[in-house]
N, C-alpha and C positions, 0 to 999 in steps of 0.2 A: 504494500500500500504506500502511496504517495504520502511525502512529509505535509503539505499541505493540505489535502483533503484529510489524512487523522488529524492533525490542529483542527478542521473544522469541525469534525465530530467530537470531539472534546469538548468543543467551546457549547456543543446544541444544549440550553435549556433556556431558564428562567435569570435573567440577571437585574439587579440594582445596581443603575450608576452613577455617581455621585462626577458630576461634569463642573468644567470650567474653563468658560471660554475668556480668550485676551484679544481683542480687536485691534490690533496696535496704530491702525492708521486710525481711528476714532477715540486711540484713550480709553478703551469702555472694557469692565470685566464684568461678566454674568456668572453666578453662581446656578446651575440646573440641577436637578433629577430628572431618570429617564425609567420608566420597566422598559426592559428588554427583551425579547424571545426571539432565540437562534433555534432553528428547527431545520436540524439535516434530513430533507423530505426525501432522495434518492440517489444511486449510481450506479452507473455500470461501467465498462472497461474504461471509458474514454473522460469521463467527465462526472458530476453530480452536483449536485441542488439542493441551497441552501437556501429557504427565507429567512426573512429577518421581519420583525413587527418591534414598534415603539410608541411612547408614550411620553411626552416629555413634561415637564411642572415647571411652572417658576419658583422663585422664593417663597413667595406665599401658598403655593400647591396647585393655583389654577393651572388646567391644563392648555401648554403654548402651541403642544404642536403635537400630531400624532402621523405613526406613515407605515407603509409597507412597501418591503422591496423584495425581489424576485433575483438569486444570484446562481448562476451557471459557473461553474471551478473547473480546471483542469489542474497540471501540476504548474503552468507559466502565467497564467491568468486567469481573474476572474469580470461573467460580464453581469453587471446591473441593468436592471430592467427601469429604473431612476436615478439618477443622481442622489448625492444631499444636497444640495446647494442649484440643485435643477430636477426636471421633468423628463430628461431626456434621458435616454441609456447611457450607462459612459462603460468603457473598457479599461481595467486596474492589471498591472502589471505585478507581479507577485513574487516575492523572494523572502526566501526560509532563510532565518539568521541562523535557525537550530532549531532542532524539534519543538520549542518551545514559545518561538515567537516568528511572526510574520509581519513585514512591511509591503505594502500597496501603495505605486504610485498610480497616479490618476490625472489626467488633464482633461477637462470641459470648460467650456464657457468661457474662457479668456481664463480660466486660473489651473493652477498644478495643487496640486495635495500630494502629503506623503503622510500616510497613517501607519503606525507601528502598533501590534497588540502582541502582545506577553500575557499567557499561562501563568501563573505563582501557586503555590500551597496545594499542589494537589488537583490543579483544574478548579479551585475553588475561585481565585480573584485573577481578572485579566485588565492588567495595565496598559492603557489605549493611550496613545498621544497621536495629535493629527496639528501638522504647519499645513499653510494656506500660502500660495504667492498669486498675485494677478498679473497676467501679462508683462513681460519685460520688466518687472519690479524685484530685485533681490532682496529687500526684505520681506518677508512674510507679512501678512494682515491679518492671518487668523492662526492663533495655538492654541489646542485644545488639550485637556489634560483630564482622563479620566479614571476612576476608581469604580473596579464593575466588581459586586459579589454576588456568586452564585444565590438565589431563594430557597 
């Protein structure tokens, strides 16, 4: 079995993430919550299929945003059936640091993302960081910094 698709069955359940974004071209930091359900729906030789479902809160617990996304994996990429940050499909280039953590980059809409997620304690906590760049800009405009624990 591929090092990437077992990271994704590892990752399939219920998680709470405790988020925080940095906007750096606006100054602005959000504290979030999200539930999260990673749900390894299928595979066969060549590929398989992960959704993904969210729920995100503000500070005070209203709910800001909710979504579902449709992911296709092999062992070199993965394709989204939306974006975050769009509507449209985007295609994630995928690289195992180690059985333990995967980085995805990704370019849509005038911006690049690189998202890293880390396995800890057993498959119990997965540490997510995601930079943001926009078009011909070196520094970032969006870091994100996450704490997901298993339910």
């Amino acid at each position: 079995m591929n090092k990437f698709r077992n990271f994704m069955k590892r990752s399939s359940g219920k998680w709470n993430s405790q988020r925080r974004y940095i906007y750096t071209d606006k100054n602005v930091i959000s504290n979030l919550k999200s539930d999260l359900s990673v749900d390894f729906v299928r595979e066969d030789d060549n590929e398989f299929q992960v959704d993904l479902k969210w729920k995100t809160f503000d500070e005070k617990g209203k709910v800001i945003s909710k979504g579902e996304m449709i992911t296709i994996g092999n062992e070199e990429e993965l394709k989204r059936n939306v974006a975050y940050m769009s509507e449209e499909p985007t295609l994630c280039k995928v690289n195992m640091v180690d059985d333990d953590c995967v980085v995805f980059d990704t370019t849509y809409s005038g911006m690049r993302f690189r998202e890293e997620i880390r396995l800890v304690e057993n498959d119990t906590i997965r540490l997510r960081q995601t930079l943001g760049w926009k078009k011909d800009n070196k520094t970032p405009f969006l870091c994100g910094q996450y704490l997901e624990q298993r339910k």
